[in-house]
Structures are given as structure tokens and as C-alpha cells.
N, C-alpha and C positions, 0 to 999 in steps of 0.2 A: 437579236432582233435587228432588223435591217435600217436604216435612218430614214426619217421621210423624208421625200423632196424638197419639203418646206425648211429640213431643218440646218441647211448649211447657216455659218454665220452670215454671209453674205446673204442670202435668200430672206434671213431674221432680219438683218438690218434695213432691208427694203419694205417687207411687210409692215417693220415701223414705222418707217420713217412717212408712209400710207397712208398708216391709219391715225396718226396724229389727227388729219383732218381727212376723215374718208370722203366725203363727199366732193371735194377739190378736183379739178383735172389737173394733173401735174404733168410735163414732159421731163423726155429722161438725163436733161443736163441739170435741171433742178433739183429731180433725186440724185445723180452723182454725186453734186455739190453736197447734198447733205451728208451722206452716206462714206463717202472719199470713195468710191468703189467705177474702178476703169470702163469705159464702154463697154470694151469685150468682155467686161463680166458680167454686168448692170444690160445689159440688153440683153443677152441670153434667159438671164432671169424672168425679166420681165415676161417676155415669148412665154415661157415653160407656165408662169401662173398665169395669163392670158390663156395658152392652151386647155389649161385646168379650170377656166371659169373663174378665177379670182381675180381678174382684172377684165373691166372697161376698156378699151383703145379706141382713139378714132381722130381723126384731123384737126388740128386747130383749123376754126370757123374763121378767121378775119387777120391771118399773118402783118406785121406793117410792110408796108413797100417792101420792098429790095431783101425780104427775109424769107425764106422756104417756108414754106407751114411745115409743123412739129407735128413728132405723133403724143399726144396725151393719153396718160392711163390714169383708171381711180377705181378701187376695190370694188366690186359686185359685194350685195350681203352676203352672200357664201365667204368674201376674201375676207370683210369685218369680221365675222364668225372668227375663221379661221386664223386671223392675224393678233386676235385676241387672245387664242389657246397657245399660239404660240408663243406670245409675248407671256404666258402665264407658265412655260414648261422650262425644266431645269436645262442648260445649255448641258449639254455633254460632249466630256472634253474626248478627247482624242485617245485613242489605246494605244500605245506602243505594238507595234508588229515583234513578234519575236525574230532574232537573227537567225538566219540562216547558215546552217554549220556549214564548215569550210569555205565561208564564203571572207576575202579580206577587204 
């Protein structure tokens, strides 16, 4: 059976780290930080559940001076739903590929 998109470890620990408080608009140096997981990994995610409806995005309203506005996200019901079954499903680990004969 194929893995769902939600279920990298990476993808898990963003969904929680979410739904702690789903209703929050969070931006994504705030999830890093909680997460320890690099932009180029932590923004791709994000996009993919965004695309999927699991996520909210949109501009901070009122940046302070001299700071870019951020982009914030926060779970849709569908993401709570979702971030829920996830956080309830067994992690599954990894399978060994079998070696490839003749290969050194």
C-alpha cells in the first residue's frame, strides 16, 4: 500500500506541531523553530497541504516597520480532521530495499 502524502515524518511533525492550537495563524520560522525542520523542507510541506486544503495562508495584516510581512498558515477543519487521524496512526518505520545482486 503506497504512503499517504501526509505521512512523512516531517509532514507528522508539522500537522502537530498545527494543531496544538489550530485556530493560531502561525508563520513558517515559528514552525521551524518548533519542529527543527529546514526551510527547504518546512515550505515545501506547507504548499503540498495548502494545495490539499489543509491549510489557511495569507499575509500578516500589520508587519512592524522595517520587517517584510510573513505569510501565515493555520489548519482548515478538513486539516484538524486530518491532523488528528494522523497523529492517532502508527508511524511506520521504514523497509529495507533488498540488495541488488552483483551490485558492490
Amino acid at each position: 500500500m503506497p504512503a499517504r502524502p501526509d505521512a512523512s515524518p516531517q509532514t507528522r511533525a508539522v500537522l502537530a506541531a498545527l494543531h496544538r492550537d489550530p485556530s493560531t495563524w502561525r508563520h513558517g520560522y515559528d514552525i521551524a523553530k518548533e519542529t527543527e525542520l529546514a526551510s527547504g523542507t518546512l515550505y515545501p510541506i506547507l504548499g503540498r497541504l495548502a494545495d490539499r486544503g489543509l491549510l489557511e495562508t495569507r499575509w500578516e495584516p500589520d508587519p512592524p516597520e522595517g520587517r517584510p510581512r510573513r505569510h501565515l498558515y493555520r489548519l482548515t477543519a478538513s486539516g484538524v480532521q486530518r491532523a488528528a487521524d494522523v497523529g492517532r496512526e502508527p508511524v511506520r518505520a521504514a523497509v529495507p530495499r533488498p540488495a541488488i545482486e552483483g551490485a558492490s
